[in-house]
N, CA, C and O atoms as a printed pandas DataFrame, in Angstrom:
     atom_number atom_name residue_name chain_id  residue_number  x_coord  y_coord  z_coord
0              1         N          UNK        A               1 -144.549  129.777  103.123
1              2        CA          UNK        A               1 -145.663  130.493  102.550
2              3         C          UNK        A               1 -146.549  130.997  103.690
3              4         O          UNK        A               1 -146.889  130.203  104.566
4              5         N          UNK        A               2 -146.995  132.446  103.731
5              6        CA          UNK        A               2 -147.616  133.201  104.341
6              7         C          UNK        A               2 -148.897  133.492  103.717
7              8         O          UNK        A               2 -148.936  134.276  102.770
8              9         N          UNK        A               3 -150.567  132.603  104.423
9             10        CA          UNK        A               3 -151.443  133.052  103.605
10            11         C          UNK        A               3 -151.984  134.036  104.561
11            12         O          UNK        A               3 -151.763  133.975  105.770
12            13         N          UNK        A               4 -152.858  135.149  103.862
13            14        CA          UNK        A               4 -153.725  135.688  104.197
14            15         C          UNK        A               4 -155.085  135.965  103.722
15            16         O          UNK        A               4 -155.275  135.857  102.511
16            17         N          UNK        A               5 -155.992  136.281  104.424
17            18        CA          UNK        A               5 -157.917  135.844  104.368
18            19         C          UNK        A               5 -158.426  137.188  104.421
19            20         O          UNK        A               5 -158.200  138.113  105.201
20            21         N          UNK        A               6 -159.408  137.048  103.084
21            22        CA          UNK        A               6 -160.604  137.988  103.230
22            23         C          UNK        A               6 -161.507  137.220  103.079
23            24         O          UNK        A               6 -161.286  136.066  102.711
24            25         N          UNK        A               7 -162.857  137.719  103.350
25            26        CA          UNK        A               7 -163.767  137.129  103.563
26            27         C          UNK        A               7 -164.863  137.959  102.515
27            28         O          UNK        A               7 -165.088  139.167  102.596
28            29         N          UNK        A               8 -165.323  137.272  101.781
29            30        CA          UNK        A               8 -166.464  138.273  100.557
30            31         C          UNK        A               8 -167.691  137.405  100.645
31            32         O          UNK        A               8 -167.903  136.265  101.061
32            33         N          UNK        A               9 -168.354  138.265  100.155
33            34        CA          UNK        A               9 -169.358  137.798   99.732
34            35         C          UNK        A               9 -169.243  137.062   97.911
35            36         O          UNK        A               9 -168.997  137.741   96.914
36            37         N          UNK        A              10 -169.508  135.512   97.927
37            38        CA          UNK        A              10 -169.695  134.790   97.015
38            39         C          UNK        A              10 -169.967  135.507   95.727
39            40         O          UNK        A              10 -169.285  134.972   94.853
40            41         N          UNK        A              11 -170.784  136.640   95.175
41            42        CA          UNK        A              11 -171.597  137.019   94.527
42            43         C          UNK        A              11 -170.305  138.193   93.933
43            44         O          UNK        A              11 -169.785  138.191   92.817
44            45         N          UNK        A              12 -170.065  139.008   94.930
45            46        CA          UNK        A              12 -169.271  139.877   94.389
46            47         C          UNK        A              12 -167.264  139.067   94.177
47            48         O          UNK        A              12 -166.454  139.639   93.447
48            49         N          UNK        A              13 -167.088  138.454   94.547
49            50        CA          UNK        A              13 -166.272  137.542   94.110
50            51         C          UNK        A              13 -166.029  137.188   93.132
51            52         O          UNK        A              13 -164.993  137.301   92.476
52            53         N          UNK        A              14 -167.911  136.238   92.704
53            54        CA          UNK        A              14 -167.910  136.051   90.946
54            55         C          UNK        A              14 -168.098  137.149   90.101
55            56         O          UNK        A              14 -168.019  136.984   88.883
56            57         N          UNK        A              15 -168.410  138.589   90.731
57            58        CA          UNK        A              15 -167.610  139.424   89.671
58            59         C          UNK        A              15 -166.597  140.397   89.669
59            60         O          UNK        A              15 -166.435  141.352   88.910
60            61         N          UNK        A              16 -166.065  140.086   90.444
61            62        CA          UNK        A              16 -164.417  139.829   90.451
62            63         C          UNK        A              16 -163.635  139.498   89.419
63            64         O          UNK        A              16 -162.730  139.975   88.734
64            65         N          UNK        A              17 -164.298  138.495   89.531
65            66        CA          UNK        A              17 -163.454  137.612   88.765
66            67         C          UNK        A              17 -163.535  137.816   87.434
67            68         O          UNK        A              17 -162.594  137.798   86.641
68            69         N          UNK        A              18 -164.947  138.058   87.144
69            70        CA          UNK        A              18 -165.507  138.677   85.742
70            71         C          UNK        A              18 -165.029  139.820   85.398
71            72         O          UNK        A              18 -165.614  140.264   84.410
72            73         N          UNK        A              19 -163.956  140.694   85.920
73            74        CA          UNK        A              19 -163.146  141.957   85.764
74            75         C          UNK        A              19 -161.618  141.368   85.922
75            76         O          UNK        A              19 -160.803  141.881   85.155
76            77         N          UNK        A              20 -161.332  140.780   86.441
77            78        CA          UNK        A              20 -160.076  140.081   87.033
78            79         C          UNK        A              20 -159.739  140.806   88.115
79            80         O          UNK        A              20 -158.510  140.883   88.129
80            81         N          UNK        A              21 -160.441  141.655   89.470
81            82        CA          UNK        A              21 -159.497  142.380   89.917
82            83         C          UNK        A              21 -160.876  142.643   91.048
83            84         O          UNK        A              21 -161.904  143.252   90.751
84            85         N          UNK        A              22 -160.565  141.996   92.411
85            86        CA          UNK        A              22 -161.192  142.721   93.697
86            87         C          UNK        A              22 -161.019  144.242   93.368
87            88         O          UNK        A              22 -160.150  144.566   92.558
88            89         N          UNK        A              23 -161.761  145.131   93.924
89            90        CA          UNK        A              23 -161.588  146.221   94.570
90            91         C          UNK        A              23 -162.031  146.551   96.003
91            92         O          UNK        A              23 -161.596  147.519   96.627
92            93         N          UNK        A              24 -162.929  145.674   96.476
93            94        CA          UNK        A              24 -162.961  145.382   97.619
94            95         C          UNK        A              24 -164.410  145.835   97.990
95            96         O          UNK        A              24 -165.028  146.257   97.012
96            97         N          UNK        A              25 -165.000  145.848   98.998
97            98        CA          UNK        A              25 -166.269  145.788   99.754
98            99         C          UNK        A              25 -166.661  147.029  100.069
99           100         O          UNK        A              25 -166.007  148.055   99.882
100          101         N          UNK        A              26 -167.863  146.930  100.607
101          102        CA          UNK        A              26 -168.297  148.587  100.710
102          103         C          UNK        A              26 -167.084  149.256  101.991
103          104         O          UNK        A              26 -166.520  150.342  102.128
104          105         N          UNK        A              27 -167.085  148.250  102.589
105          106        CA          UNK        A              27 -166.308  148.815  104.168
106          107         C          UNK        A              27 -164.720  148.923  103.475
107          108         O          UNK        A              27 -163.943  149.836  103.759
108          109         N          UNK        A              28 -164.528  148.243  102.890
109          110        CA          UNK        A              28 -163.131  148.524  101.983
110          111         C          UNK        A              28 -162.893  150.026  101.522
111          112         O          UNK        A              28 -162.126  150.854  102.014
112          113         N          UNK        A              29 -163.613  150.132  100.626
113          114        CA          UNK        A              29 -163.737  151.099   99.641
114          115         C          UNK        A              29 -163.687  152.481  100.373
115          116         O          UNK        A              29 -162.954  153.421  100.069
116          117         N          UNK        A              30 -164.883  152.422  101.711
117          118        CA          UNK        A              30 -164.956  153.547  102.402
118          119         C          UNK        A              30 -163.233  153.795  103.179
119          120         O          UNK        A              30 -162.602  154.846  103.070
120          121         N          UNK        A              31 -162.860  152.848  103.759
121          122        CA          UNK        A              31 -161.455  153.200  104.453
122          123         C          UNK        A              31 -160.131  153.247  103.595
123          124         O          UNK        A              31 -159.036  153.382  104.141
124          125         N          UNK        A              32 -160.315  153.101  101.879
125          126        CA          UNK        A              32 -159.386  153.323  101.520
126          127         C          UNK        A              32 -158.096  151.971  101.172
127          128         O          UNK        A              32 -157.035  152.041  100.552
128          129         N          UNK        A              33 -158.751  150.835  101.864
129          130        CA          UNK        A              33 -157.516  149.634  101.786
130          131         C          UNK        A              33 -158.512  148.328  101.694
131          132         O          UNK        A              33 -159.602  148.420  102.260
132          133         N          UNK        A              34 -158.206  147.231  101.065
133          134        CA          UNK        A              34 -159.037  146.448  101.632
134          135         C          UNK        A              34 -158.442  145.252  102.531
135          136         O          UNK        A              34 -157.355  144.687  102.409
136          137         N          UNK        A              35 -159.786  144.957  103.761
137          138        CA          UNK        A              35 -159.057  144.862  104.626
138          139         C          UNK        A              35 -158.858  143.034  104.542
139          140         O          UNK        A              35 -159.669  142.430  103.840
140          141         N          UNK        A              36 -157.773  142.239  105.274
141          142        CA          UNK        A              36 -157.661  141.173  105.772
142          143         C          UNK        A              36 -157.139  140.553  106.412
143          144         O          UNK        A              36 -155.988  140.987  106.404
144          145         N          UNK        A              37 -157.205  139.592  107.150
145          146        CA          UNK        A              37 -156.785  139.152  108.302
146          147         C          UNK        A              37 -156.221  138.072  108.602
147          148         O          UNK        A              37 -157.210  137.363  108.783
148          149         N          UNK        A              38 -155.252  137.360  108.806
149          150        CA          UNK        A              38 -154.100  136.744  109.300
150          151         C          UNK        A              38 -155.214  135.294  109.552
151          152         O          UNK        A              38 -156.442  135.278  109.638
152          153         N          UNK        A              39 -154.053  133.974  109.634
153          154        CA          UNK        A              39 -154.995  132.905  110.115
154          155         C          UNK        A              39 -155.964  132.926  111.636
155          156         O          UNK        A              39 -157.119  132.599  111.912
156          157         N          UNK        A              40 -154.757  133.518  112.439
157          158        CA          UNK        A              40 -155.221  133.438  113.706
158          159         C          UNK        A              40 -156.185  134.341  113.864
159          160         O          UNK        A              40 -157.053  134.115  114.707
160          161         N          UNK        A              41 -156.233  135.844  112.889
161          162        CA          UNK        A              41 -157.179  136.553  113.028
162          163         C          UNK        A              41 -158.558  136.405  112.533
163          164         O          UNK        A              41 -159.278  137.360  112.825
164          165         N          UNK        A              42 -158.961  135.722  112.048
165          166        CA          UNK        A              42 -159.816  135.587  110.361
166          167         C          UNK        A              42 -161.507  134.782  111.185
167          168         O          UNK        A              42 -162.630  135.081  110.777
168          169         N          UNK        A              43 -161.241  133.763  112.368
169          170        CA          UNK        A              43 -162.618  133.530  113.156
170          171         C          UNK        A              43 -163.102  134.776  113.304
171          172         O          UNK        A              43 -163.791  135.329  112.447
172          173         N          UNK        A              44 -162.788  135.263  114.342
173          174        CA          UNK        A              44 -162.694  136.834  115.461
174          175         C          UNK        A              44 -163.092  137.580  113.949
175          176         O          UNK        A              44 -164.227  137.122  113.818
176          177         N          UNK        A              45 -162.942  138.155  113.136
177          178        CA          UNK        A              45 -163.283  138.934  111.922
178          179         C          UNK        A              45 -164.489  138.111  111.563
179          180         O          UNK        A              45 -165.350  138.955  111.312
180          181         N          UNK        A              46 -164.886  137.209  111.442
181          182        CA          UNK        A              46 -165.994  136.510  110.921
182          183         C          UNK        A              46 -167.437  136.903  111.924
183          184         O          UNK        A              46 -168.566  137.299  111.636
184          185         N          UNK        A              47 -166.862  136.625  112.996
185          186        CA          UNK        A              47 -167.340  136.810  114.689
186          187         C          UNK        A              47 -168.205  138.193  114.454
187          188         O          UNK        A              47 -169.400  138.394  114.670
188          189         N          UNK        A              48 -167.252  139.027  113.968
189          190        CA          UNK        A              48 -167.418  140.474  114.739
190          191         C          UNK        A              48 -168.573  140.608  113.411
191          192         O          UNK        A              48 -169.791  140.635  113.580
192          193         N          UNK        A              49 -167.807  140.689  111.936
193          194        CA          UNK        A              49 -168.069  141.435  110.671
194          195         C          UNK        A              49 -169.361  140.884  110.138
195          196         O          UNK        A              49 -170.244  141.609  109.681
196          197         N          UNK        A              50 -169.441  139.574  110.212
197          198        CA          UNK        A              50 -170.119  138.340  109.220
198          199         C          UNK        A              50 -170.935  138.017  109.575
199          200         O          UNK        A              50 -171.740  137.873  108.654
200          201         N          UNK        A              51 -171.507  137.642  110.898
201          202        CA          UNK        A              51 -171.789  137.134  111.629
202          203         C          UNK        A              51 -173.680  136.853  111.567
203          204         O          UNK        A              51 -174.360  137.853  111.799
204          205         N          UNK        A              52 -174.347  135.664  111.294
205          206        CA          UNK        A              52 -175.200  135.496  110.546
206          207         C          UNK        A              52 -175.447  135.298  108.500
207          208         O          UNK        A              52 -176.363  134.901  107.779
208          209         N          UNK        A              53 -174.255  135.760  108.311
209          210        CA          UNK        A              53 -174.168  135.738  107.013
210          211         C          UNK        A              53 -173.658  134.451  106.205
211          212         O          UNK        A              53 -172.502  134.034  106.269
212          213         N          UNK        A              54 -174.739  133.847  105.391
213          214        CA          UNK        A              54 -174.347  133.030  104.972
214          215         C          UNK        A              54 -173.575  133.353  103.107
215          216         O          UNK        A              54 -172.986  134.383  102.779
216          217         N          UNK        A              55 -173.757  132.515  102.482
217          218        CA          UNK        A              55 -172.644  132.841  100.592
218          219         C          UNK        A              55 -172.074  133.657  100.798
219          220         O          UNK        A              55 -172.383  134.728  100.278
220          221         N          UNK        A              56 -170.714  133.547  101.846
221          222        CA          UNK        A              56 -169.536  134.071  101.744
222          223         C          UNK        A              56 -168.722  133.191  101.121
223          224         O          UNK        A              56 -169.277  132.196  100.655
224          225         N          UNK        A              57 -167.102  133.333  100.938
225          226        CA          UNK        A              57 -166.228  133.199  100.419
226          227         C          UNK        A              57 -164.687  132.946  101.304
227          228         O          UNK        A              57 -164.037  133.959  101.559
228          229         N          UNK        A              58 -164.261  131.880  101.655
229          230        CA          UNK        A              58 -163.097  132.705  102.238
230          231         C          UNK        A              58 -161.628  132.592  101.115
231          232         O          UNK        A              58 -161.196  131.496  100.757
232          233         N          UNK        A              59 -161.161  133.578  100.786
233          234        CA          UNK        A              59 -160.404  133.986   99.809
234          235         C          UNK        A              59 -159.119  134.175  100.818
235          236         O          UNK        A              59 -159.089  134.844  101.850
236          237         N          UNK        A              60 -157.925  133.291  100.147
237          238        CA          UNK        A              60 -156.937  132.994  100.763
238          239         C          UNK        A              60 -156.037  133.415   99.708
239          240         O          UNK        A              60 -156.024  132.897   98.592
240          241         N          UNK        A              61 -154.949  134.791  100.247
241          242        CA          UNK        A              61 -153.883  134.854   98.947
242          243         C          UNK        A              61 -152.491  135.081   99.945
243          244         O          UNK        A              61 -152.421  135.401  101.132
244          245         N          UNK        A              62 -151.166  134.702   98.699
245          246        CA          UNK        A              62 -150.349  134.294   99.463
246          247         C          UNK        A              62 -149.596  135.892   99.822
247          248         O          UNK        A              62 -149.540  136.766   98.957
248          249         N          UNK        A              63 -149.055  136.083  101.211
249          250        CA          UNK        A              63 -148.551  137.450  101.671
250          251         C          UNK        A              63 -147.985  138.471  100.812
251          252         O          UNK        A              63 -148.277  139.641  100.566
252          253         N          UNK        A              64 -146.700  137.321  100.272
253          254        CA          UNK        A              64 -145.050  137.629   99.494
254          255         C          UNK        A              64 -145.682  138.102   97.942
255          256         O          UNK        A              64 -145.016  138.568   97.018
256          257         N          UNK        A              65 -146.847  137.893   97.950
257          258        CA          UNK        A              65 -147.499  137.871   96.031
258          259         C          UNK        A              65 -147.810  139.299   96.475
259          260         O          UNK        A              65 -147.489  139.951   95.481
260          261         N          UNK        A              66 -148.308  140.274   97.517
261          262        CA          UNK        A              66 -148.731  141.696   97.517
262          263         C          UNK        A              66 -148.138  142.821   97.714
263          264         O          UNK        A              66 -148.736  143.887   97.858
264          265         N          UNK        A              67 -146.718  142.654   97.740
265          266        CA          UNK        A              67 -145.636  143.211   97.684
266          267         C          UNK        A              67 -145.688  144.436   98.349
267          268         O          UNK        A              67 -146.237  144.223   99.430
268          269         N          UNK        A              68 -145.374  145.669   98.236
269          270        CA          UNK        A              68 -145.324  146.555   99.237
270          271         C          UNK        A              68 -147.104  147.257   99.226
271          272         O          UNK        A              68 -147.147  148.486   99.283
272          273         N          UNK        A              69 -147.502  147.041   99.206
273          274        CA          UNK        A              69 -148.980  147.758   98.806
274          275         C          UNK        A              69 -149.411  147.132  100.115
275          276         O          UNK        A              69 -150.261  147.746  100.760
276          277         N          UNK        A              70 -148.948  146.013  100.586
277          278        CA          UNK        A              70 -149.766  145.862  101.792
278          279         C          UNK        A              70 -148.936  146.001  103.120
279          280         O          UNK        A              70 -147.766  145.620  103.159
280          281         N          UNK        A              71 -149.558  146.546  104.191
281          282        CA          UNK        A              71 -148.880  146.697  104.801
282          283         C          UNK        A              71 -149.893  146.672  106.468
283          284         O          UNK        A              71 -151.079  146.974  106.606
284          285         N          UNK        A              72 -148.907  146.203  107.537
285          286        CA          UNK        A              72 -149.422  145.649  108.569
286          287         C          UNK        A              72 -149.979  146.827  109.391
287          288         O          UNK        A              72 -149.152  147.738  109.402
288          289         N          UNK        A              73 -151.070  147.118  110.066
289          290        CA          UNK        A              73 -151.509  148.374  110.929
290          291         C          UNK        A              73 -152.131  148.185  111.875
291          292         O          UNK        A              73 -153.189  147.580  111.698
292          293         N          UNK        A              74 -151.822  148.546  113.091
293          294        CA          UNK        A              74 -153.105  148.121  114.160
294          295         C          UNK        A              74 -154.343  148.612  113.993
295          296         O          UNK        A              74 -154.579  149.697  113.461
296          297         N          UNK        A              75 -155.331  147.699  114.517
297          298        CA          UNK        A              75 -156.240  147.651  114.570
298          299         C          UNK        A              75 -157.254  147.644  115.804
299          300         O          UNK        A              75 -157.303  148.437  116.745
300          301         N          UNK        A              76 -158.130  146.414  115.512
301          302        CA          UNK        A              76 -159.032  145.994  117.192
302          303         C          UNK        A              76 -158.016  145.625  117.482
303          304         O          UNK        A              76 -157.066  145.057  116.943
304          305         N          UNK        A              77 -158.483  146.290  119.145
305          306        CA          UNK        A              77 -157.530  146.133  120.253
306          307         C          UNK        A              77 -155.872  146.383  119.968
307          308         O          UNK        A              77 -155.113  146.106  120.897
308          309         N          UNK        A              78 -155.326  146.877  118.763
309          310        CA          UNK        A              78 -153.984  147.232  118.839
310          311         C          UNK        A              78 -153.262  146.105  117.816
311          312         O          UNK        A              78 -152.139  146.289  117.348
312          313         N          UNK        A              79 -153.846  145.251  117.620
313          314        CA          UNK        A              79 -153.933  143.749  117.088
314          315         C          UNK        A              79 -152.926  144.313  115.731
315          316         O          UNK        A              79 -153.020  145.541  115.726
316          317         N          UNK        A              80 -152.173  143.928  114.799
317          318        CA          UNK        A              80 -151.839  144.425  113.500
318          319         C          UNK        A              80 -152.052  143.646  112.254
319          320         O          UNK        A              80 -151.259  142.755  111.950
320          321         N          UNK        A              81 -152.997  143.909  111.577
321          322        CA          UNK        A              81 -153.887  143.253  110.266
322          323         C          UNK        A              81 -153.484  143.686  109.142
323          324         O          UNK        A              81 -153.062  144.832  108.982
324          325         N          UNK        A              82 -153.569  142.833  108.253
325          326        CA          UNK        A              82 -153.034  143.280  106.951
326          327         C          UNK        A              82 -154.287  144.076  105.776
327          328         O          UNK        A              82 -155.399  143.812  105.320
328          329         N          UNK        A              83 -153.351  145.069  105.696
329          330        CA          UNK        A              83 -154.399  145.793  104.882
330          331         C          UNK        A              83 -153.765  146.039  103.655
331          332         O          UNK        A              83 -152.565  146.293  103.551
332          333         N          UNK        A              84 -154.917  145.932  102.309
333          334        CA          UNK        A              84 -153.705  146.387  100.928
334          335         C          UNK        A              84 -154.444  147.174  100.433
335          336         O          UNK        A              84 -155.671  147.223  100.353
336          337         N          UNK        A              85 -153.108  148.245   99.858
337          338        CA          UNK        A              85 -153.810  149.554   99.150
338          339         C          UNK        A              85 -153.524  149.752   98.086
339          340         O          UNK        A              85 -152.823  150.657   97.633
340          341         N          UNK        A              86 -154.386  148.368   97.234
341          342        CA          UNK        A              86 -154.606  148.306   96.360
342          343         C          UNK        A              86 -155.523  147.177   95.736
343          344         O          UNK        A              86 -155.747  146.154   96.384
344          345         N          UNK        A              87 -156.023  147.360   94.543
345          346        CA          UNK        A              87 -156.749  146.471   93.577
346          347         C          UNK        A              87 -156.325  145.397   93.919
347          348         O          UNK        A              87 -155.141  145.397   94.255
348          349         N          UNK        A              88 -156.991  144.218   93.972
349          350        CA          UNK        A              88 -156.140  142.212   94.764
350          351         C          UNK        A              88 -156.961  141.794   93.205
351          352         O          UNK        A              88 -158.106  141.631   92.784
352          353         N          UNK        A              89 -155.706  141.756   92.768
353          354        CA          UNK        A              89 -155.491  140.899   91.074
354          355         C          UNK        A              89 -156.414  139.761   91.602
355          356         O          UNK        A              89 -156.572  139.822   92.821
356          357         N          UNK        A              90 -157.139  138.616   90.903
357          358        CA          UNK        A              90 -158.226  138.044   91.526
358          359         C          UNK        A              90 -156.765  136.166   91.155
359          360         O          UNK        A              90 -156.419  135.081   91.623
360          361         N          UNK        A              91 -156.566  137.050   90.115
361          362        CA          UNK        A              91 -155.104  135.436   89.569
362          363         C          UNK        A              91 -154.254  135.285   91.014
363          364         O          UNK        A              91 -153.400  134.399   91.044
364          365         N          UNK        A              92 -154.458  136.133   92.237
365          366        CA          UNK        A              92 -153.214  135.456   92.911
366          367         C          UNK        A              92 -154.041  135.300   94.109
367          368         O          UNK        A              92 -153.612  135.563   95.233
368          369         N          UNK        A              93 -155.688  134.708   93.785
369          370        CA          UNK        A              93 -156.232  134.152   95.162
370          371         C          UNK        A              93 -155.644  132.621   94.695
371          372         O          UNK        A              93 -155.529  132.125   93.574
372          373         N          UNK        A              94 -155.282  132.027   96.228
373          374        CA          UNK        A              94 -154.639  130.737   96.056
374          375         C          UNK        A              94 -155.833  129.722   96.193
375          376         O          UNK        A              94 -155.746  128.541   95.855
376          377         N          UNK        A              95 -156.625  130.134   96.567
377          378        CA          UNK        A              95 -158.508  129.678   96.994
378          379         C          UNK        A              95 -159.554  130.595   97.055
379          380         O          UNK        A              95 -159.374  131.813   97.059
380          381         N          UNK        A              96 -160.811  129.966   97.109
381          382        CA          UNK        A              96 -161.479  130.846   97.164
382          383         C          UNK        A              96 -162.563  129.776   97.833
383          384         O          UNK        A              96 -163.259  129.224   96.980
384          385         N          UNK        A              97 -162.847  129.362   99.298
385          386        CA          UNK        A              97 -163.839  128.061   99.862
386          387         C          UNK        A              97 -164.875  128.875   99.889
387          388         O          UNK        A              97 -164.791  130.102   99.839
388          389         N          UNK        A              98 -165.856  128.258   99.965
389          390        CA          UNK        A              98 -167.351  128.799  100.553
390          391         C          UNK        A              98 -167.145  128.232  102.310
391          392         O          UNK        A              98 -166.701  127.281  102.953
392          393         N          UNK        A              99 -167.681  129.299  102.454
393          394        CA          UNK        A              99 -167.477  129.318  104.295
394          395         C          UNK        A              99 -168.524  129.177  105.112
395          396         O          UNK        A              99 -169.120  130.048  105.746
396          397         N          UNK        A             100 -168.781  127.594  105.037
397          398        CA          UNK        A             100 -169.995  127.438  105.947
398          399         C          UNK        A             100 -170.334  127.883  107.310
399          400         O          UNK        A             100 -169.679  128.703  107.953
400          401         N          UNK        A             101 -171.837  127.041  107.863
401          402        CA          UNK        A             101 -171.800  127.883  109.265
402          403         C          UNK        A             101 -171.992  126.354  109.796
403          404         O          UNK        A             101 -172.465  125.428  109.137
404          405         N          UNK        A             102 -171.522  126.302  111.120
405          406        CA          UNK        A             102 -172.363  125.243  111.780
406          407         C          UNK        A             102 -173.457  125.518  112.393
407          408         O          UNK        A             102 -174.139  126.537  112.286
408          409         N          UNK        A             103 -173.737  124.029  113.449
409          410        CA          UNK        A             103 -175.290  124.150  113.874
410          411         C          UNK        A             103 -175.407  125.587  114.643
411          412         O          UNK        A             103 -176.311  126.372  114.360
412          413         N          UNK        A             104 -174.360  125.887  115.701
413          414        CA          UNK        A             104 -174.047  126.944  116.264
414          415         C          UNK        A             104 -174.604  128.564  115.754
415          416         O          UNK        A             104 -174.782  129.564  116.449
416          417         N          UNK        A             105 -174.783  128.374  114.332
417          418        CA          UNK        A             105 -174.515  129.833  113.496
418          419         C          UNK        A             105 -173.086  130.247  113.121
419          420         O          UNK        A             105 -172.871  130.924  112.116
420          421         N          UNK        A             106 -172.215  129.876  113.856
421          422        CA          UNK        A             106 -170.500  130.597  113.675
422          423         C          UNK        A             106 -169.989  129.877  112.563
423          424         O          UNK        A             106 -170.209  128.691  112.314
424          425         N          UNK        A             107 -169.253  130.715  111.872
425          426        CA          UNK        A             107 -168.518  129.678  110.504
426          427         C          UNK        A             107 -167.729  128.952  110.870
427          428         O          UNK        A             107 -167.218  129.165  111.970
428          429         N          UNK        A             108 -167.419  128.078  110.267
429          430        CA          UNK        A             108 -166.721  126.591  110.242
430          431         C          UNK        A             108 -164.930  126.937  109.072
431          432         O          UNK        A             108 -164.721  126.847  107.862
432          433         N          UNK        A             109 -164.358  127.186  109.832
433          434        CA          UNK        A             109 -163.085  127.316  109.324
434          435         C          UNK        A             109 -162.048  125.799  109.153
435          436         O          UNK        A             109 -160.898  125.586  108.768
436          437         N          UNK        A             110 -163.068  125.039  109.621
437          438        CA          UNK        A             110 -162.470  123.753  109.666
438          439         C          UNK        A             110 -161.422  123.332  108.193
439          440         O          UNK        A             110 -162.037  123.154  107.142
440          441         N          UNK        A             111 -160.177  123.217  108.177
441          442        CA          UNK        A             111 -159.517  122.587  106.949
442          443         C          UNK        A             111 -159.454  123.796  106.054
443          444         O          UNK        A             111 -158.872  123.713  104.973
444          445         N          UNK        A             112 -159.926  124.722  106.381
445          446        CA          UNK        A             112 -159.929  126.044  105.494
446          447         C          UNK        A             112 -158.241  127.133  105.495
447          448         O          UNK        A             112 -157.744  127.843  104.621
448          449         N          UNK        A             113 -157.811  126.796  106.874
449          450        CA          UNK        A             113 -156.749  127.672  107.270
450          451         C          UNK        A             113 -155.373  126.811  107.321
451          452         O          UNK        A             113 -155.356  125.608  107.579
452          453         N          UNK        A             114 -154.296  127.541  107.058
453          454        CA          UNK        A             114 -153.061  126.779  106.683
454          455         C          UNK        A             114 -152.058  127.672  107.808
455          456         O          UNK        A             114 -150.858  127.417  107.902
């Protein structure tokens, strides 16, 4: 099993869910895919994107469940992230943690990533 991470905001999540169906974030919406990022990628995205933000979400769904709609593209630095171009059915998040911060400010991915 191959998971992959977006990161939302808590709020729009729960209505998500109240539709059954992400469509994704403002930065989503504008580029057309919504975006997410691999285990190893998903700090570094928090780092860059999040950063100070607390009632997020980290939303973990499994690769093989998004079938051709998603597809791998470089990115920062050349890097290749998964992006899907399409609606993320909200039934095939495998989680959905709240993503604390530590004392630091940086989120705490601790036990969160597989």
């Amino acid at each position: 099993m191959t998971l992959i991470y977006k990161i939302v905001a808590a709020q729009a999540w729960r209505d998500a869910l109240a539709r059954g169906v992400f469509s994704g974030a403002a930065v989503d919406l504008a580029d057309g895919f919504i975006h997410f990022s691999t285990a190893a990628q998903v700090e570094a995205t928090a780092a860059k994107h999040f950063a100070g933000q607390d009632d997020l979400l980290l939303v973990a769904v499994e690769e093989k469940d998004l079938g051709g709609k998603l597809v791998y593209e470089a990115s920062r630095g050349g890097a290749l992230f998964p992006h899907l171009y399409a609606p993320l059915p909200t039934r095939l998040a495998k989680s959905a943690s709240p993503l604390k911060r530590r004392a630091d400010g940086a989120h705490d991915f601790s036990g969160l990533l597989e």
